[in-house]
Every structure is written in C-alpha cells, then in structure tokens.
C-alpha positions in Angstrom: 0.0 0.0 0.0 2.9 2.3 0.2 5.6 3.4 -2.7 8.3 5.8 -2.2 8.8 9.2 -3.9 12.6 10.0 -2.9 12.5 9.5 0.5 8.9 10.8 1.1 6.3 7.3 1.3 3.0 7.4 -0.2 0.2 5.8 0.8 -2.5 4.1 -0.8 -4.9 7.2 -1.0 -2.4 9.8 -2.6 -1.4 6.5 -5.4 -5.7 6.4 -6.0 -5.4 10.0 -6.4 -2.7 10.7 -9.1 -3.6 8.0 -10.4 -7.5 9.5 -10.8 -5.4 12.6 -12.5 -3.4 10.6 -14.8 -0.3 9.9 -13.4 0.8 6.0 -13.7 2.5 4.0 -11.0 5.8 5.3 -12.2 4.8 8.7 -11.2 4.9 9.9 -15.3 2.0 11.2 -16.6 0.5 9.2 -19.6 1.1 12.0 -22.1 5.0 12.5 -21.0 4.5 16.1 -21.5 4.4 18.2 -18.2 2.8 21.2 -18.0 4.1 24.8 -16.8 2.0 26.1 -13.7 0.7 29.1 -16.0 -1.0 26.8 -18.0 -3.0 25.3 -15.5 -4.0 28.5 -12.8 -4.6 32.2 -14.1 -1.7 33.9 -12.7 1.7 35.5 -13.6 5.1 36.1 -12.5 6.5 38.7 -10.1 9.9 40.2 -10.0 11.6 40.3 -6.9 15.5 41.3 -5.8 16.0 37.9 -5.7 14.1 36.7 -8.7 10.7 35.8 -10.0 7.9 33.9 -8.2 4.4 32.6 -9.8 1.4 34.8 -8.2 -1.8 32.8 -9.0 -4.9 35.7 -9.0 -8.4 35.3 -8.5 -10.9 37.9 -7.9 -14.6 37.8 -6.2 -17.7 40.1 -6.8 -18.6 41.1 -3.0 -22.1 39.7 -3.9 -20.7 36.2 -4.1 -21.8 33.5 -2.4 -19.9 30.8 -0.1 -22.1 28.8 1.2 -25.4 31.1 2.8 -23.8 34.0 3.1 -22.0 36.2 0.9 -18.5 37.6 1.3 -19.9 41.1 1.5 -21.2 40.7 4.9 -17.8 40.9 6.2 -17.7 44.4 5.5 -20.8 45.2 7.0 -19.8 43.8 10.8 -18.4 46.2 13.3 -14.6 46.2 14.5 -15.6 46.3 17.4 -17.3 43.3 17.4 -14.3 41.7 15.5 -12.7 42.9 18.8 -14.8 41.0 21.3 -14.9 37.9 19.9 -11.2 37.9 19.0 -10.3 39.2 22.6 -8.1 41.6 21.1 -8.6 45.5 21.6 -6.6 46.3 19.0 -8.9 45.4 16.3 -11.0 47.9 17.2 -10.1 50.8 16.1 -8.9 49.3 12.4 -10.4 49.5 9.2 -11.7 46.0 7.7 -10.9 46.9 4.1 -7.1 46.2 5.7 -7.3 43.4 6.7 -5.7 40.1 5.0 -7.1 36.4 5.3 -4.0 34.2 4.8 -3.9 30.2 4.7 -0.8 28.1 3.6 0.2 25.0 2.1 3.5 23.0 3.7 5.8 20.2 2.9 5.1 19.1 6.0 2.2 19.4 9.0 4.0 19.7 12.0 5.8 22.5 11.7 9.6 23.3 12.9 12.7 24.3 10.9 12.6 21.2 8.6 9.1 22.5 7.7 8.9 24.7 4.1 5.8 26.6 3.1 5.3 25.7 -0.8 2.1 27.7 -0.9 0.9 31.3 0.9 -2.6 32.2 0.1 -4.0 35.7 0.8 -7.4 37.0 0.3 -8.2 41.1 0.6 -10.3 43.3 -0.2 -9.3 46.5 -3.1 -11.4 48.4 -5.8 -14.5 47.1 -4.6 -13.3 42.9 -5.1 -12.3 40.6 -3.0 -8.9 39.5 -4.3 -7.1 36.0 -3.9 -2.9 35.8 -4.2 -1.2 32.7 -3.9 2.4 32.7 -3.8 3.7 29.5 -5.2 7.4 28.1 -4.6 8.2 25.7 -7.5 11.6 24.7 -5.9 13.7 25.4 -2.4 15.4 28.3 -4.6 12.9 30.2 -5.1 12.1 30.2 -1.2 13.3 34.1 -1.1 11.8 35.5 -3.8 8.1 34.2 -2.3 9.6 35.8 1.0 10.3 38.9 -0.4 7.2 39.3 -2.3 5.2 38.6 0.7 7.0 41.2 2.6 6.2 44.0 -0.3 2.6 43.3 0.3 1.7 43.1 3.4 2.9 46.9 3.9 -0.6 47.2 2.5 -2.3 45.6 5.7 -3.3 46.3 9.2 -4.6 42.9 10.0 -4.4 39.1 9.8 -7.6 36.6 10.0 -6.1 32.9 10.1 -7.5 29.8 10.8 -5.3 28.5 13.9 -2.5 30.9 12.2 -1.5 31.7 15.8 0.4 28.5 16.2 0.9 27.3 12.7 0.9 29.5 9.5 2.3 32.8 11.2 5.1 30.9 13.1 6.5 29.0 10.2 6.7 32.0 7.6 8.4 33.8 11.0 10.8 30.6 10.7 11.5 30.8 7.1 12.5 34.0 7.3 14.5 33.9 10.2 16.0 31.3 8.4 16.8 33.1 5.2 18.0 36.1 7.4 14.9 38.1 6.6 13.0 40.4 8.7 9.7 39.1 9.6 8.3 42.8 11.2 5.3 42.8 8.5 3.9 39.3 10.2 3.9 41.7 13.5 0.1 42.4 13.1 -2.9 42.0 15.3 -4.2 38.5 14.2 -7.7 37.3 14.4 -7.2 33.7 14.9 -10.7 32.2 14.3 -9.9 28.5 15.7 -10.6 30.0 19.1 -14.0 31.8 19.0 -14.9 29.1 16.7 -13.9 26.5 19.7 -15.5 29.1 22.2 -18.9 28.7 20.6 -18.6 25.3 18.7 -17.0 22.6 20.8 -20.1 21.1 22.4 -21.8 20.9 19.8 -19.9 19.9 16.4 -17.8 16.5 16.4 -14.9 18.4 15.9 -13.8 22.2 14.9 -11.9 21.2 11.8 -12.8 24.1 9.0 -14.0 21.6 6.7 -16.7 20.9 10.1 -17.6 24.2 10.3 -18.1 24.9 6.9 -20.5 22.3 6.7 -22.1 22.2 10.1 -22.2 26.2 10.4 -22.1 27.9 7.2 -23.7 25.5 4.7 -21.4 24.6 2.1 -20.5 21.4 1.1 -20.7 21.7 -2.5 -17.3 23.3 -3.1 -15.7 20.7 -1.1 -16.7 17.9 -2.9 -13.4 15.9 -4.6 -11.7 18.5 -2.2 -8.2 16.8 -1.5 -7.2 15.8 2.0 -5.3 18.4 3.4 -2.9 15.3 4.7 -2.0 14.5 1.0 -1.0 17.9 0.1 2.9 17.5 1.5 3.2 14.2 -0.9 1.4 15.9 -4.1 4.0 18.6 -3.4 7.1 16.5 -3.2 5.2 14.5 -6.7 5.6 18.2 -8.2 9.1 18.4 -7.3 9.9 15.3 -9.4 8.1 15.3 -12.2 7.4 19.5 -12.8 4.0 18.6 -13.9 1.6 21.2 -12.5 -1.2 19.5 -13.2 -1.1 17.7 -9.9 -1.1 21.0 -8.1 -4.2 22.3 -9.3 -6.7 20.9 -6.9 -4.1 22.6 -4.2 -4.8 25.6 -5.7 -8.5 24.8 -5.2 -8.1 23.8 -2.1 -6.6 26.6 -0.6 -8.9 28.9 -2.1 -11.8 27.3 -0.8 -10.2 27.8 3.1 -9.6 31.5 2.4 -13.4 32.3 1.2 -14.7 30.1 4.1 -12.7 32.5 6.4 -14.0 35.6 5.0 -18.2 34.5 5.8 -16.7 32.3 9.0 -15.7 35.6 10.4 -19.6 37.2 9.6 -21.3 34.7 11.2 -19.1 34.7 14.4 -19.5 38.4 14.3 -23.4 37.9 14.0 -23.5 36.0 17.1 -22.5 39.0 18.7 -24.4 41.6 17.2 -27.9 39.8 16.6 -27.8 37.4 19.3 -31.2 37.8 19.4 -32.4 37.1 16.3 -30.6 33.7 15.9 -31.6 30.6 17.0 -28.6 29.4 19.7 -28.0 26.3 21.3 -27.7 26.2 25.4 -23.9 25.7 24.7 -24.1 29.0 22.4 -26.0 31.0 25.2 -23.5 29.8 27.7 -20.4 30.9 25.5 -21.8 34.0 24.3 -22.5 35.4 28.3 -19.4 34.3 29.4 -17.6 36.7 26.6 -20.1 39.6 27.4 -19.5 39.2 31.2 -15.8 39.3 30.4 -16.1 42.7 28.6 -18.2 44.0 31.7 -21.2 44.0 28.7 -24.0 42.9 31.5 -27.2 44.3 29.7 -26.5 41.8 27.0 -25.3 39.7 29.1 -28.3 39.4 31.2 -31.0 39.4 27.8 -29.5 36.2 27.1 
C-alpha cells in the first residue's frame, strides 16, 4: 500500500489520487509532457530582488456567495465586534478593508525548521473585489523571492484573520524567514485567529472544529468541497511536483486553498453575527452559555443578562 517518492512514502490514498489525475505507477503522466503552472492556474510572474515567483490571481464580486452567506457581509460587521470575539482591543479601532485572510500550504504538518511553506494564500479586499494571491514556490530556490514578495505586500495591511494561524501559518513564515536572514516585522500584526471563537462557541456541539466541520455544520457549504483533497495529502502531491514539474497535480491545491480563504471571509460574519444579533438567531444552550461568558468578560452585562 505504500511506494516511495525520494524519501517521502505514499500511501494508498495519494497513489488512488494521481492515479484518478493521470499519473501511472511510475509517477509519469501518460502523455509524458508536463505542463508549466501558467498553464494550469490564471496567474503570472512577479519580479523580486531575488528573482521571480508565480502569483496565481483570483478575484470575487462582493455579492458572491460561499455557502449562505456572501463575502460582503464581512464588511458590514463592526470592528468592534471583530474585537470582542477575537479578545483583542486592537482590532477595534482598524479599518476591515485592511485586513488580510491568509492560509498556507506546507511540505510538511508539523511545523519546525525542517518544515517549508510551498504555498501562501491571501485573500483582501481592493477596488470594490475581493482578491485572492497565492504565492507558489516551485523549488527550495525560489524560497526568497516568495519571502520577499510577501513582505512588499503586506505593507498594505493592518490585520491578519487565520484559521489556527497563531500557532501554525504565522510561526513557520516567522521561521522561514528567520532562516533566510529576513525580517519578519510585516507578520507583527494584530491577528484574528478564528480556531478559538470558533472552539468558544462550537466545541459542544460539532464532532470536531476542523474548518472543513464548520463549513458544513455552520455555514452550509459542502458543494465546493466535494473531490476536495485531503489536506494530509498535500505534503506528498508537493514533493510528486518536485519530481516530475508537472503542474497539473497541483491544481486541486490551488482549489483547495482557495476554498479555506473564502470560508474564512463568511466564517468571520457569522461569528460576528453572534455578537451583534444574538437575538435574532436561533442558539443552542452551549451558544448561550459561551456567548454570556464573553459579554460578562467585557463588563457588557445588559446583554449579558437578555440572554
């Protein structure tokens, strides 16, 4: 049930997938002829001091959809509530046309030094879109030029919204570029990690508070995931890239990663709806309990008490 790419194994699942996309069990694609990663995602190249890097672009209408609710309704909440449920006063006073979504893709998913980030996705909001950037490192050289492009761009935020970025995505690019002798200042942002309101509220009642759980349990979308790959594969599809320079394989990464940043865009609505229309939603006991709990500890006892 297991082959070896290099020294990475693979496991039965991953060989059932490339196979599915046309890759025989000698890891070459039936056609021999790999294809370039332009070819396979809109995007195009960026110039850095330290050479080029592929920036895949994608661009949403804020009258788009994801699931029931449309990625508009982000702008439409309150900082300060953003503030409350994020436990973070700094969020207050910021504008939410700043702020940046970011979810990566690693070569491994346990983090530490031996742990590369392939893929960076962002997702913010200009010229009345919401835009998607993913920074793709085709090879271990091109490692600074991602780093450096990253760097350039986040001059134009003032806040992060992750998905347990806290522990994971904010302290491995802090790694990378501490490796590469980079300052990592720009990452020094107040951060919105949604894992923990989303455990605050969730925990008692879902199986689990895995994204791909709450997108389905919470904000009703399942469609998008289906054929979704497993985020566990994504490491071993990398290190298949590496080897063969096919792009093709990458493409439902691509996908994949775009789906987590759009879920984080309405996931941060609807746990900012909690907040302010609390009374107009239908909450579980466990919900009720949570939500006084985080208006006793802002001293908010009149809403507190309606509850």
């Amino acid at each position: 049930k297991i082959r070896n790419i290099g020294n990475i194994e693979m496991h039965k699942d991953l060989r059932d997938y490339l196979r599915k996309y046309s890759i025989n069990n000698h890891g070459d694609y039936y056609d021999y002829q790999p294809k370039s990663i332009d070819e396979i995602v809109d995007g195009s190249y960026q110039k850095t001091d330290f050479g080029k890097i592929f920036v895949a672009k994608k661009e949403y209408l804020p009258g788009y959809y994801h699931g029931e609710i449309p990625l508009e309704s982000f702008l439409n909440q309150s900082p300060k509530t953003l503030a409350l449920i994020s436990k973070n006063d700094e969020i207050k006073n910021l504008n939410l046309k700043k702020a940046v979504f970011i979810d990566t893709e690693t070569t491994g998913l346990s983090g530490g030094t031996g742990t590369a980030v392939f893929l960076v996705g962002i997702l913010f909001f200009e010229n009345n879109e919401f835009r998607i950037r993913q920074y793709l490192m085709q090879d271990f050289n091109e490692e600074l030029a991602m780093l450096s492009a990253l760097k350039q761009i986040f001059k134009n935020f003032e806040f992060i919204i992750s998905y347990n970025g806290k522990a994971f995505d904010i302290p491995l690019l802090s790694t990378r570029y501490l490796i590469n002798k980079m300052s990592d200042k720009h990452l020094n942002l107040p951060h919105i990690d949604l894992l923990f309101p989303s455990r605050f509220l969730y925990r008692k009642d879902l199986p689990n508070c895995r994204l791909k759980t709450i997108e389905n349990k919470v904000l009703g979308i399942w469609e998008d995931r289906i054929g979704d790959i497993d985020s566990s594969l994504i490491p071993y599809i990398y290190f298949d890239f590496l080897n063969t320079k096919d792009a093709r394989i990458l493409k439902s990464v691509f996908k994949h990663n775009i789906i987590d940043l759009i879920s984080l865009v309405t996931l941060t609505a609807k746990l900012a709806s909690y907040i302010e229309n609390y009374n107009e939603i239908n909450l579980s006991y466990n919900q009720i309990r949570s939500l006084t709990k985080i208006f006793f500890l802002k001293k908010n006892f009149n809403d507190a008490e309606k509850l």
